[in-house]
C-alpha positions as a printed Julia matrix, in Angstrom:
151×3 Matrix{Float64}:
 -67.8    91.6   186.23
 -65.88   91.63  189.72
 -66.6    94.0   192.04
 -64.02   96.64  192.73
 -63.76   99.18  195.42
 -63.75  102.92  195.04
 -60.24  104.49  194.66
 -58.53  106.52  197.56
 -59.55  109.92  196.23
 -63.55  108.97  196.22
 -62.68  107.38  199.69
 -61.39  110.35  200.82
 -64.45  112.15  199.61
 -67.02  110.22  201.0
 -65.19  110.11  204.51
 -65.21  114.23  204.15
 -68.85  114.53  203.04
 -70.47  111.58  205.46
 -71.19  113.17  208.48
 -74.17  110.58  209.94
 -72.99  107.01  209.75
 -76.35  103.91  210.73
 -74.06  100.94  212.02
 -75.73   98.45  211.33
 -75.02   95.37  214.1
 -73.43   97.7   216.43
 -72.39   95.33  219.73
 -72.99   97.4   222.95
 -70.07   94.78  224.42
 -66.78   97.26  224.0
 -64.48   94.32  223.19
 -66.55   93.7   220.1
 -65.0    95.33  216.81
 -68.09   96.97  215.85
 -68.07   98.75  218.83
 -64.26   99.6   218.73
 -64.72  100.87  215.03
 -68.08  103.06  216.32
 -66.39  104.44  218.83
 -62.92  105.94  216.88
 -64.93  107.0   214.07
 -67.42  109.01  216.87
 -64.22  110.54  218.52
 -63.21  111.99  215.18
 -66.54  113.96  214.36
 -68.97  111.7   213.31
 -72.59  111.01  214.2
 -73.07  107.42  215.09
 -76.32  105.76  214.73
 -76.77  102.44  216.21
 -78.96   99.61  214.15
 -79.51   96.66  216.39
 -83.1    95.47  217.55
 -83.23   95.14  221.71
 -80.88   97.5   222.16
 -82.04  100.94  223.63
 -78.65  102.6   222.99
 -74.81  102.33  222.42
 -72.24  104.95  222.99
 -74.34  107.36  224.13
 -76.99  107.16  220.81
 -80.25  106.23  220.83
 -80.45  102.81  218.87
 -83.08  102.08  216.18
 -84.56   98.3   215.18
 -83.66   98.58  211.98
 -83.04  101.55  209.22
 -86.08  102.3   208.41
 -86.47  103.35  211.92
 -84.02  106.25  211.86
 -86.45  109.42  211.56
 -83.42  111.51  209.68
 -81.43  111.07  206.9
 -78.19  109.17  207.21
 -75.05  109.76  205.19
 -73.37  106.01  205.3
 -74.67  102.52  206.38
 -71.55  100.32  207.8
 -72.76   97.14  207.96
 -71.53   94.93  210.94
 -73.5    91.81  209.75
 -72.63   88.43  208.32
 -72.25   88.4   203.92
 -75.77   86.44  204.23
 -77.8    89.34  205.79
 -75.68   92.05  203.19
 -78.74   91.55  200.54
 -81.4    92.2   203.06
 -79.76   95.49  204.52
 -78.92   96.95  200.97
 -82.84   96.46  200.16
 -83.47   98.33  203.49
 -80.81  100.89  201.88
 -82.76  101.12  198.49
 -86.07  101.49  199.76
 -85.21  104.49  202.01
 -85.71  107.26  199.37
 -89.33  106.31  198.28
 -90.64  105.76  202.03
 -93.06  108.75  203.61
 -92.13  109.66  206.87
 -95.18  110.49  209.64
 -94.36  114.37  209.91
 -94.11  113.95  205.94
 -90.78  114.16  205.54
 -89.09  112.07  202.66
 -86.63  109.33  203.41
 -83.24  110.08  201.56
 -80.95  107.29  199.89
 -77.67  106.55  201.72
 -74.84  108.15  200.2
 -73.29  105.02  200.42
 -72.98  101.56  201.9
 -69.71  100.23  203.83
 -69.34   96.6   204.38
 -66.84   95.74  207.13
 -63.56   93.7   206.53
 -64.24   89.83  206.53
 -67.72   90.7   204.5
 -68.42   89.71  200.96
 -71.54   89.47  198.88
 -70.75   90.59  195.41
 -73.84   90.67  194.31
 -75.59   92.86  196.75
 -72.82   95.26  196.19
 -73.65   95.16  192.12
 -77.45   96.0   193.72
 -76.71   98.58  195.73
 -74.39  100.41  192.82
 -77.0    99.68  190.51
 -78.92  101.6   193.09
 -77.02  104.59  193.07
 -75.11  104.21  195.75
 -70.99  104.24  196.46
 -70.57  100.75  197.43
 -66.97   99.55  199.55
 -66.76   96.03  200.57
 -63.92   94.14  202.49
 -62.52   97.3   203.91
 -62.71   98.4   207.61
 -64.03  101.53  207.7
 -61.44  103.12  210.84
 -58.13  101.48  208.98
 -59.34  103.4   206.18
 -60.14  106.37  207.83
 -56.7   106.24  209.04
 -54.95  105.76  206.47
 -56.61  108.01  204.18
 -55.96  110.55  206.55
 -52.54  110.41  207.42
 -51.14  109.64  203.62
């Protein structure tokens, strides 16, 4: 069974209801596409949460190791990362909801899992639907965003 992408009206929900998005391999270089993407998608409203170890922060936000390090729930993970590291970062994703947080909070799924334009790992993104979560692959999350927007 090939994977397909959601359609434009579940798009267009999940870009309303996402509010927090965890990009994961967001470059603190600006020319860098990750960075570019970040950056729009901050401008128009949302909460940007940088996932790359080393890096204290990027655009202004504190910048966690790795998702598991976030100490709130995030809405989407937009993964930045070459198709070999997609399995490893939707495990991260699954494992989210059943971890215990120090001040005994509970770790929430993602909503959902974006994987950047150029990406592909179909099986990961049979996982992570398996999983419960919305699952788009091969899409650039700001082209989207603009597009859905101004249909």
């Amino acid at each position: 069974m090939k994977f397909e992408n959601p359609g434009d009206d579940a798009l267009r929900a999940l870009l309303k209801t996402a509010r927090t998005i965890a990009v994961v391999g967001l470059s603190p270089q600006p020319a860098r596409p990750s960075y570019r993407v970040a950056q729009a998608m901050q401008h128009y409203g949302y909460r940007i949460v940088p996932v790359r170890p080393l890096v204290d922060e990027v655009l202004g936000e504190k910048a966690y190791a790795s998702l598991a390090d976030i100490p709130f729930p995030v809405d989407l993970v937009d993964v930045f990362r070459a198709a070999e590291h997609v399995p490893a970062i939707v495990e991260q994703c699954l494992a989210l909801h059943s971890m215990q947080r120090p001040s005994s909070t509970l770790h929430h799924l993602p909503a959902a899992i974006w994987i950047q334009e150029g990406i592909v790992h179909e099986a990961a993104a049979r996982e992570a639907l398996a999983g419960g979560m919305t699952v788009v692959m091969d899409r650039c999350l700001l082209k989207e965003y603009v597009r859905l927007k101004t249909e």
